[in-house]
VMD Tcl script that draws the C-alpha trace (Angstrom):
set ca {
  {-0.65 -15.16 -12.54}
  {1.43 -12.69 -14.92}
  {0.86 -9.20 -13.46}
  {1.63 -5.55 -15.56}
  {2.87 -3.22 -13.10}
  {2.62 0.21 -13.33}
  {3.98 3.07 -11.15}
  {1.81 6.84 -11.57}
  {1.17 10.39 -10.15}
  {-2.87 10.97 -9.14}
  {-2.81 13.25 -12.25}
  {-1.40 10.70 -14.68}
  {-4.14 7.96 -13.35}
  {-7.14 7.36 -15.73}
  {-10.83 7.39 -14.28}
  {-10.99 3.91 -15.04}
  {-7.53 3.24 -12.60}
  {-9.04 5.96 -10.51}
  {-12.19 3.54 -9.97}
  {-10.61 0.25 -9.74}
  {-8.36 1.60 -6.66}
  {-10.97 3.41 -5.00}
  {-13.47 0.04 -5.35}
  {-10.65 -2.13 -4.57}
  {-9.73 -0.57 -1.78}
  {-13.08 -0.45 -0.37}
  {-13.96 -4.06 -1.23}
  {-10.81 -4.89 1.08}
  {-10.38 -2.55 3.66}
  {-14.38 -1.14 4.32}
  {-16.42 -4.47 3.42}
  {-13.90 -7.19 4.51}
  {-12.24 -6.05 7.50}
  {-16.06 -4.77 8.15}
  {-14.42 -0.78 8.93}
  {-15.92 1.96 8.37}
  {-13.81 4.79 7.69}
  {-13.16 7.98 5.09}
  {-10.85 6.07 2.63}
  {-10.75 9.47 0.47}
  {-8.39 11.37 2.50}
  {-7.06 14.10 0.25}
  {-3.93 11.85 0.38}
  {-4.03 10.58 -2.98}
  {-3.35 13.54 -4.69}
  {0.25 13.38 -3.42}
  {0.84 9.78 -3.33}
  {2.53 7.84 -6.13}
  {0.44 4.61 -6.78}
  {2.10 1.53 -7.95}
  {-1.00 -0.93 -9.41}
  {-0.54 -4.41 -10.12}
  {-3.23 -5.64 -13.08}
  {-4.54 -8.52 -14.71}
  {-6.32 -9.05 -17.66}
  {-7.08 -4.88 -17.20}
  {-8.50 -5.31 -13.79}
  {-6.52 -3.95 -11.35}
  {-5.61 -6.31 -8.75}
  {-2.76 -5.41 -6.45}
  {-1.79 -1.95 -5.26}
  {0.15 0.54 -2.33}
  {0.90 3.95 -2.53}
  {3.61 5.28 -1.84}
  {4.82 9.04 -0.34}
  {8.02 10.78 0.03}
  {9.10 12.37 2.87}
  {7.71 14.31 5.29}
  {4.19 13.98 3.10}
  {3.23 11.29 5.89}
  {6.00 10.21 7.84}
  {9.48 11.54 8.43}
  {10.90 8.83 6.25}
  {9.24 7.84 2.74}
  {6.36 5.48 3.32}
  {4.11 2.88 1.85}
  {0.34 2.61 2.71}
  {-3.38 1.31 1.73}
  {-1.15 -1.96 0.63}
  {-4.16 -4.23 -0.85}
  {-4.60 -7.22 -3.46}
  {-7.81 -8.45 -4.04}
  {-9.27 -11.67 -2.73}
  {-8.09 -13.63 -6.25}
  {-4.85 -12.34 -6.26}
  {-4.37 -13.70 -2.59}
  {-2.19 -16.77 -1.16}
  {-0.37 -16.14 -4.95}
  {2.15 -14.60 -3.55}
  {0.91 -10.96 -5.17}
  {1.55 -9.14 -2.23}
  {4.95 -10.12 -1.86}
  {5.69 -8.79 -5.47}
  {3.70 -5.37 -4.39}
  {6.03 -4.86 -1.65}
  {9.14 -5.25 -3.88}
  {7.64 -3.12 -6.48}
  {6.83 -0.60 -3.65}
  {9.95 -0.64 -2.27}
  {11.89 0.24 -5.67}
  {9.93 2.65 -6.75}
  {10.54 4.16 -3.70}
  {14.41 4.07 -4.03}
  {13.93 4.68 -7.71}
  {11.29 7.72 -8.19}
  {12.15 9.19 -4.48}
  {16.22 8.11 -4.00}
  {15.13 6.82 -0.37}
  {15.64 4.08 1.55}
  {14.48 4.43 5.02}
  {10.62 3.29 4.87}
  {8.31 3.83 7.42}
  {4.89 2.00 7.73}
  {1.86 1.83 9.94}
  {1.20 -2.14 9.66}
  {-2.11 -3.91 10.63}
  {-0.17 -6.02 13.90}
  {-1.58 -9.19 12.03}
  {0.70 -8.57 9.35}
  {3.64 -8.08 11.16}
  {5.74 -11.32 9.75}
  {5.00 -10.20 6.26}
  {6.27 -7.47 6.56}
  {9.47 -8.49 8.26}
  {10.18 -11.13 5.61}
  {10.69 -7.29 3.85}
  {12.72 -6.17 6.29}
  {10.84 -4.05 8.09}
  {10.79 -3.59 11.92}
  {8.44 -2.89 14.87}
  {9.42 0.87 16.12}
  {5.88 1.28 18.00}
  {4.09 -0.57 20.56}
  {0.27 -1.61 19.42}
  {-2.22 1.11 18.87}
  {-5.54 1.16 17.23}
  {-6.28 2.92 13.84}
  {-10.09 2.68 12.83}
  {-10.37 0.21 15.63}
  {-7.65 -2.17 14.05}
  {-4.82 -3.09 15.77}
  {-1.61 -1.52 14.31}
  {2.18 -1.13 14.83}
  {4.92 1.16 13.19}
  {7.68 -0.59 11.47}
  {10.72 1.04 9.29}
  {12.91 -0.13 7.01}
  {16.53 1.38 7.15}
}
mol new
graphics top color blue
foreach p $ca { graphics top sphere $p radius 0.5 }
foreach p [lrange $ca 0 end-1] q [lrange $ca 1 end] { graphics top cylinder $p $q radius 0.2 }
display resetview
């Protein structure tokens, strides 16, 4: 599956990008993990947001802050590719697309992350590393990991 990949400001997103995140990410991270939690968190407005699409629908996505907007270090967050993007290796390619932009629009390299503790080995196969023990965020296990 061919992906477009795109890397915007809030401002510079169109209300039809502006939709497809905000249902994606509630698809993934409110229906499927069953969560219920404010995904609109005044957040987006400073993030940069790196989409993946297909055929126009958007189907991969992160976004991405620089520092000191979340954590110390620049960080990535509301990583998500929809169910038939998955086991296509998509989210691999978000990461990498997330991490460049990153070194590209911010000139950073330390990353910090708050990972769901499931996805730890992903993320390590990026490099990143566990800097926190477990803790729960909207009742999902979590850990912090950086990249340096």
């Amino acid at each position: 599956m061919l992906l477009e990949w795109k890397t915007k400001r809030f401002e510079t997103l169109s209300l039809e990008e502006l939709y497809q995140i905000l249902k994606l990410r509630s698809e993934v991270f409110v229906v499927e993990q069953n969560c219920v939690y404010l995904d609109i968190d005044d957040k987006d407005k400073k993030a940069l947001h790196v989409l993946g699409s297909h055929n126009g629908k958007i189907i991969a996505y992160a976004r991405l802050f620089k520092p000191n907007d979340y954590f110390e270090e620049a960080s990535i967050g509301r990583v998500v590719v929809h169910a038939d993007g998955r086991n296509k290796k998509i989210g691999h390619i978000l990461m990498r697309e997330a991490i460049e932009s990153i070194r590209h629009y911010f000139r950073e390299h330390k990353i910090t992350i708050s990972a769901q503790l499931y996805l730890k080995s992903f993320y390590e196969s990026h490099e990143f590393i566990q800097t926190s023990d477990v803790y729960l965020e909207d009742d999902i296990p979590h850990i912090q990991m950086k990249r340096i």
